[in-house]
N, C-alpha and C positions, 0 to 999 in steps of 0.2 A: 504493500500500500504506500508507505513512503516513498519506493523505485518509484511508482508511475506521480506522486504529487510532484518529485522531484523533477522526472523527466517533462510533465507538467509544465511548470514553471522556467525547468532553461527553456521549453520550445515558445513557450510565452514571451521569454524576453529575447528568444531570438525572432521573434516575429517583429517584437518592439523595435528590435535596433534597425531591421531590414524596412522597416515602416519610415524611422528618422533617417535614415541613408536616401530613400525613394522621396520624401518629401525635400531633402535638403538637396537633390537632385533638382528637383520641380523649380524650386526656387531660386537655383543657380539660374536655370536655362528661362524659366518665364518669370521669373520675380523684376527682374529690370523693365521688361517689357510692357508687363503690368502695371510696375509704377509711374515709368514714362507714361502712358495711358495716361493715370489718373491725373497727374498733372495738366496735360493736355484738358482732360476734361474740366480740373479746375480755372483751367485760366479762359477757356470758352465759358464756363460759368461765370466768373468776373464779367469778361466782356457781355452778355448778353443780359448779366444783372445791371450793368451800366445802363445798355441800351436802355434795358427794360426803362429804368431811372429817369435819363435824359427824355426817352417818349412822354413821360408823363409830367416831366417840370416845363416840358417844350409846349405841350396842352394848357397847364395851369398857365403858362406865361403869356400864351397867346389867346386864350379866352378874356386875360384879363385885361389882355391890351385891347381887345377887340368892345367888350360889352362895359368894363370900368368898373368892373365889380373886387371889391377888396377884400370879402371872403367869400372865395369858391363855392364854398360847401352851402350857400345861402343863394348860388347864383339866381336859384328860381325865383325866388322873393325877391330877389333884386328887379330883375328881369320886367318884372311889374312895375316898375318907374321909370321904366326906360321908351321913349316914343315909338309907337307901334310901328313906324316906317324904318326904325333899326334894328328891328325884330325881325322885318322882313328881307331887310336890305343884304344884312349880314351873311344868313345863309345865302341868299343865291348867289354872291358874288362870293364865298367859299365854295359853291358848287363848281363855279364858273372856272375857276381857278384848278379843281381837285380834274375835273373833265379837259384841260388844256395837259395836265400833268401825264394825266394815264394816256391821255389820244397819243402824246410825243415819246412818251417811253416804256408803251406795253405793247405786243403787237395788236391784241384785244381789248383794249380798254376796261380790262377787267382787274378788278381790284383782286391780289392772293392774298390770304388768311389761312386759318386752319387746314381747311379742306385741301388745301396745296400741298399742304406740309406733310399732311397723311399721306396723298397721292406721292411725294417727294419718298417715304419713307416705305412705303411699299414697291415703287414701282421705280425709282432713280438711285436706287444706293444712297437713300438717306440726303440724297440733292435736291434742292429747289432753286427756280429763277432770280437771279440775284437783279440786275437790272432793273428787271419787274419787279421784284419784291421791295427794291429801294424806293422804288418810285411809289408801290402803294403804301406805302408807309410815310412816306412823305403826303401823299394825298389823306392817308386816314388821319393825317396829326390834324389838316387842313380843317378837315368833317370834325372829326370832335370839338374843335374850339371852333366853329363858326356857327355851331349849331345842330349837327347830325346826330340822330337819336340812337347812336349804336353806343360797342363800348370798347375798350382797349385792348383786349385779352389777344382779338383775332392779330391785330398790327403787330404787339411785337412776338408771338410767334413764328409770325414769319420773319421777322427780323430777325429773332437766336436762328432758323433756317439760314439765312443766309451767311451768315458766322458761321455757324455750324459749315456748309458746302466751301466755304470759302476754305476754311481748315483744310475738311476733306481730300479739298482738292490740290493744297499745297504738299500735304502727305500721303497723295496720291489712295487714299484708303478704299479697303474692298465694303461690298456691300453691308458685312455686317460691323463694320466699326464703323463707316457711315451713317448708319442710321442710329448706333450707340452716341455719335459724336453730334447728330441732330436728337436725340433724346435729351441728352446734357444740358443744350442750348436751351430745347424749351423748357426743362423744368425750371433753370434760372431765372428763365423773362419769365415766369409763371409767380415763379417765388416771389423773386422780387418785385411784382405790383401788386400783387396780393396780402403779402408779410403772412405766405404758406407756406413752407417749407416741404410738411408732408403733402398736401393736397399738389403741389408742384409737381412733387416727383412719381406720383401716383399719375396725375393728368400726362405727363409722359409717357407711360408704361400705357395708360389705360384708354388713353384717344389717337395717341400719333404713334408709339409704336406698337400698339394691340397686340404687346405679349407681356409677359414678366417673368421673363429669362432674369436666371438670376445672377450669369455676366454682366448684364447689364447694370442689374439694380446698386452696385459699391457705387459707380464712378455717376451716375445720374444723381444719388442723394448729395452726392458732395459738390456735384456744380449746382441742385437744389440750393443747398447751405448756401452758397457762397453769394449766391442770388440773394438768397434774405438778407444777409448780411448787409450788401450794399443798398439795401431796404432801408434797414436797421437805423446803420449807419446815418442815414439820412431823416427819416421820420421816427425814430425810434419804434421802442417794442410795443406797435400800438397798434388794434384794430381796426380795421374799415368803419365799423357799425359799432355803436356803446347801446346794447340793451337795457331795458329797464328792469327793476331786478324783480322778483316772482313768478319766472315763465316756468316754473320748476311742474312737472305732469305730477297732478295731485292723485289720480285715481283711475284706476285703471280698469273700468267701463269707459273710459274715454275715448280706448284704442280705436272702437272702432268708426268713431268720427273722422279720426285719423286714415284709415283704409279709407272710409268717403275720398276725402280729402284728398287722399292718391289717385284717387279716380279722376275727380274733377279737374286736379294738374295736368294728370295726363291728355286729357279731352284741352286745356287751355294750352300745352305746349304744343299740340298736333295743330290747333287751331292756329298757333303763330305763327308754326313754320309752312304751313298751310298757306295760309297770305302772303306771307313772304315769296314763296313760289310763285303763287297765281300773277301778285303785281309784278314778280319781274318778267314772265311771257307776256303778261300785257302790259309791258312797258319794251318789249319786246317788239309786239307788234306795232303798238304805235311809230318807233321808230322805225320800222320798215316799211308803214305804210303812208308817213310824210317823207322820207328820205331823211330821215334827221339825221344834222352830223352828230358823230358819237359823243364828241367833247362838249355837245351841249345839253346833253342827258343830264349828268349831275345838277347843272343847276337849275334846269326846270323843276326838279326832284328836291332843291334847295327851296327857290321859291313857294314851292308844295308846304312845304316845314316851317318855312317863313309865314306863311298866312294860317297856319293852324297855333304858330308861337304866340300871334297875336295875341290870342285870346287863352289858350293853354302853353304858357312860358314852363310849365315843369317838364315836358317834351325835351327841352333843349342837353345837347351831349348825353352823358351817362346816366344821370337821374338818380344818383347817392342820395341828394336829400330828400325825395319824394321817397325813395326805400324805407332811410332811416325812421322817415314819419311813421311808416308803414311799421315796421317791425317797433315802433316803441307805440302805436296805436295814437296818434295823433291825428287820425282821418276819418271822415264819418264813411257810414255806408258807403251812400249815394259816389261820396267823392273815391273811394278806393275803385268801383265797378267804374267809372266815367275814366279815369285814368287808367284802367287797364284797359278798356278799349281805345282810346286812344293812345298808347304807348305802340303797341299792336300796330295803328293805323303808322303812325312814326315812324318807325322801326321797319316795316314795309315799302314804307316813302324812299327811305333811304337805301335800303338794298337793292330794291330795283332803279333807282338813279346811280348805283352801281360808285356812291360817295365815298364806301370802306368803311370799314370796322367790325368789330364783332358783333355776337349775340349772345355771351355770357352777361355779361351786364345787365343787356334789356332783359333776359330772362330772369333774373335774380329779384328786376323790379316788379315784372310782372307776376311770379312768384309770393312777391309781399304781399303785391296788392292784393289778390285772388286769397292767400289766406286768410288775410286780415277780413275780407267782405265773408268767407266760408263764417271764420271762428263768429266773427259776429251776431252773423246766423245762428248758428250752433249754440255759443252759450245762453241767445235768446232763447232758444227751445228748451233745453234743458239746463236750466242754471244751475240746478243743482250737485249735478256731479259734473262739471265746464272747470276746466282753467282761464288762463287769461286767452284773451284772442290774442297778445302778441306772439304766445306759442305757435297758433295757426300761421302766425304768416311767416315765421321763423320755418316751418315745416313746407310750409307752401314753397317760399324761397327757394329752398332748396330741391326738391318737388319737379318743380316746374323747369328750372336750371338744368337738373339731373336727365330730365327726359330731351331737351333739346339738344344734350350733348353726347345722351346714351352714354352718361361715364357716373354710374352711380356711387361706384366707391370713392372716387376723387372728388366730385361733387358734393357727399356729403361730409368729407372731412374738410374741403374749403368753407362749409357753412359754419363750422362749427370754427376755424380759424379765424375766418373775416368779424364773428360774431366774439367769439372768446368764450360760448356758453354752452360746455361741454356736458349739460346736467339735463342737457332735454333729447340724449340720441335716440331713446325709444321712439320718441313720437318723429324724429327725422327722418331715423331709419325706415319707420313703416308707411311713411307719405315714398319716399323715396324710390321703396322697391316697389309700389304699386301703382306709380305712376309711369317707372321705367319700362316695367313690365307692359304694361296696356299701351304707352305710345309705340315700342317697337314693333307693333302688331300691325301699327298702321301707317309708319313710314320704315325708312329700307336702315333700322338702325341707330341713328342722330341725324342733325340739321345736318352735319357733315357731310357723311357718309349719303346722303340723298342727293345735296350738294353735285358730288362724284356721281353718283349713279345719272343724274342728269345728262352729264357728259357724257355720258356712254361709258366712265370708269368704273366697272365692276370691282369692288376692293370689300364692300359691304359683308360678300357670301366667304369671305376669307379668301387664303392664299388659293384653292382649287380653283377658284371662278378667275383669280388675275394671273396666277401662272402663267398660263396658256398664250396669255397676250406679249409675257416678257421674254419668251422663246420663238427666234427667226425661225421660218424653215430652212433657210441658207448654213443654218448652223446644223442642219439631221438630215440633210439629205443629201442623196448618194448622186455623185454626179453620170453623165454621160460613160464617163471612163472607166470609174468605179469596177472592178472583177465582178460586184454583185449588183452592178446597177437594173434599171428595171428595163423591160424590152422594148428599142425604142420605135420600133413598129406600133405596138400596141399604145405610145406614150400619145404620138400622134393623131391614133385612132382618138383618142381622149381628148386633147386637145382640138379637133373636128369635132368634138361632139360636148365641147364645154365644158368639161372637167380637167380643169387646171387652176393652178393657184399663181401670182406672180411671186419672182423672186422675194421681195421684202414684205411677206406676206406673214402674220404668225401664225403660230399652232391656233390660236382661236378663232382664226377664221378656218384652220383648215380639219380641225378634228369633226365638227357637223357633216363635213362632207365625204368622212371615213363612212359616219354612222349615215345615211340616206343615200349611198352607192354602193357600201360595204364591197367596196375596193381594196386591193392590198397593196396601193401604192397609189397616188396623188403627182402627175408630172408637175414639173413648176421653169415656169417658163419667163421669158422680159423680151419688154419691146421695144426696140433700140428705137423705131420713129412711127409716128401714127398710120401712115401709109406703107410698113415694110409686115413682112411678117416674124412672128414672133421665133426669138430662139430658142430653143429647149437647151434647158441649164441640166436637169436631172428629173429625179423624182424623190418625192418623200415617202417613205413606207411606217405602214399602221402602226409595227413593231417598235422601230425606231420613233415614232412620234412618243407613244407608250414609255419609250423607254425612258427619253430625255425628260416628261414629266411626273414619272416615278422618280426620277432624281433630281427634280426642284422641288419636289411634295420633302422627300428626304429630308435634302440640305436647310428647308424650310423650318420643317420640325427638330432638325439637332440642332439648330438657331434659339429657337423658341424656349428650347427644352436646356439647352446647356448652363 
């Protein structure tokens, strides 16, 4: 009995030592590499914490110059003493400006934000348009301070993108440190306007790069951190929103007002991004059916916001303090439902005048306000077992946020950071997941991710659906010469008879035509001039197509999973 504790125990610690030999191996060969990394990551975090920084003193600076208002956080109120014809004026000669900006430095006149960065990250090795992306960021600083009812989140996202690609591109990096070094970016600029640390680097993982790989997760939280920091640094350790204190869930038959509540979010998030849609095809059409030039969309779309500011000034930029009202109940009924349809109506105006900026923001407002009108409701009915209604709109907030961006875990721990009121997550949590749950039912995911589907970018259904798109057939198929090419009697027969693909064609156009031919090869051809006839490059086969996307499904998943 002693022999085998004994034998035991040497084999035990000769396991141990062979363990510390294989680890101080690891660390010899990837320990430098890794640390290099992090660094890199840290200092793209500074940088994008900056940005973040500099976007948002560049807005307060230039709101102030524009409207004369001395404290921000009151602009609404102020707004109201100021002459209805600078309420109008303002925005559409910011529109005016934001539409010369995009017309001369995007090729579409289109403002990038999130949805870019996502597409950037799935589908470009973690790259996004830098050109484009300066310029809309430049045009969303425009929108916010002149008047645009969006909100920041979206701009500098793409901003750490472009930090982030510019890196990438200097260190030449492969797909998945590219998209690790655009995670980095955003959780920074996330942090840092937020003063989120965790919801930052969570909103990384959970919106832009829709995995959480836990290579990833070290070098994200610490360009996270470094983001706050330069927050910090600057506004100190202080929250967006000061609640008022009692929102504490007294009783819990309350929950299931709460489940209501997620319902109703869900039904007002679908409904915003709803609108948002519909107005920008029909501002769509309008412009195709005057001829309009592109650059003067914004500020029609300004003017629009300009003549509703008139008379509703709480519309204008972000709408912190109509929130703040909100979540401390300072609104009656009537005025929280009036303001949330028109934030809606706002917030519409501006997307589809194509001004820039986000929809975290308007969602967070819109959120308050729909809670706070629910709880009011609510506690009227049953006052008896009811907390306060600022719980509701605390929950709604977040509620409503959550469903717009399909990122309920990051969502609800921004609410809880922006707020500082960590003692109400049951009733968040359960607005949260039942609003998330019911809007993705009825859009393709988040604002985002529909965003993308728009475009014909399939990324929503996951990697399976966009694969296909990121693999040429020039890369799987056997050419002419090929020992095992296909017969090129037969290729032409096919080619006479319309089945062929061109050269730069990808697997997603060409695997539907596997399955409705059920073919075992696909010739793929190009046409040197309109008038000549086409040359036969090769052919693709079933096998080979099959094969090359069992090995991006692969590479994909030991990405995700490593």
């Amino acid at each position: 009995m002693a022999k085998s504790v004994g034998s035991f125990l040497a084999e035990s610690a000769q396991d141990a030592a062979n363990t510390c030999r294989g680890g101080w191996r690891v660390l010899l060969e990837k320990g430098p590499s890794q640390f290099q990394f992090w660094i890199i990551a840290l200092c793209i975090g500074i940088a994008a914490g900056f940005a973040a920084l500099f976007f948002r003193k560049g807005i307060h600076w230039l709101q102030s110059t524009l409207y004369g208002a001395e404290d921000l956080t009151k602009l609404h109120s102020f707004a109201y003493t100021l002459p209805w014809y600078w309420l109008l004026v303002i925005p559409t000669v910011g529109g005016l400006v934001v539409g010369l900006i995009l017309h001369h430095f995007t090729p579409d006149g289109r403002v990038r934000s999130v949805a870019d960065a996502i597409e950037g990250a799935a589908l470009h090795e973690g790259r996004v348009e830098k050109r484009a992306g300066i310029a809309s960021a430049l045009a969303s600083l425009i929108t916010l301070s002149s008047g645009g009812s969006t909100g920041r989140e979206g701009p500098v996202v793409h901003i750490a993108g472009v930090i982030s690609s510019w890196v990438s591109d200097r260190i030449n990096a492969n797909g998945i440190t590219g998209r690790d070094l655009l995670g980095c970016a955003v959780a920074a600029a996330v942090s840092a306007s937020f003063n989120a640390p965790i919801a930052g680097a969570l909103f990384a993982l959970e919106v832009v790069l829709r995995h959480f790989a836990v290579h990833a997760f070290a070098p994200i939280v610490i360009a996270a951190v470094s983001g706050t920091v330069i927050n910090r640094l600057e506004f100190g350790d202080v929250t967006e929103f000061t609640l008022n204190t009692g929102t504490a869930l007294q009783f819990y038959q309350e929950l299931p007002a709460f489940l209501i509540l997620g319902g109703v979010c869900g039904l007002v998030a679908v409904a915003l991004m709803w609108t948002i849609f519909w107005a920008e095809d029909m501002a769509n059409h309008v412009q195709d059916e005057l001829r309009m030039p592109r650059w003067l969309r914004p500020a029609i779309s300004g003017s629009l916001l300009g003549i509703l500011a008139i008379w509703f000034p709480h519309i204008i930029g972000v709408g912190y303090e109509t929130t703040s009202a909100a979540l401390t109940g300072q609104l009656l009924l009537h005025e929280a439902v009036v303001f949330a349809v028109l934030k809606v109506i706002a917030v519409s105006i501006t997307m589809a005048g194509r001004m820039g900026g986000g929809v975290f923001s308007p969602a967070l407002m819109l959120g308050a306000l729909t809670g706070l009108a629910f709880g009011m409701i609510a506690t009227a009915i049953f006052p008896d077992v009811s907390g306060t209604t600022t719980l509701y709109a605390l929950a709604g907030m977040g509620a409503v946020a959550a469903a717009v961006l399909g990122a309920p875990i990051s969502t609800t721990l921004i609410v809880f950071e922006l707020t500082g009121d960590w003692q109400t997550g049951l009733a968040v949590m359960v607005a949260v997941s039942i609003s998330t749950a019911f809007s993705s039912r009825l859009v393709d995911g988040s604002f985002f991710l529909t965003q993308l589907e728009r475009r014909n970018v399939h990324i929503a259904a996951g990697p399976q659906a966009y694969l296909l798109a990121l693999c040429g057939v020039s890369k799987v198929m056997r050419l002419t010469d090929d020992p095992k090419a296909a017969p090129e009697a037969r290729c032409w027969e096919m080619v006479a008879e319309g089945c062929y693909v061109s050269g730069n064609a990808t697997l997603e156009s060409l695997m539907p035509m596997f399955e409705a031919t059920g073919e075992a090869f696909i010739p793929v051809v190009t046409v040197v001039a309109e008038d000549a006839s086409p040359a036969l490059l090769g052919a693709v086969f079933h096998v080979d197509a099959l094969r090359a996307y069992n090995k991006a499904l692969a590479e994909t998943a030991a990405e995700e999973h490593s």
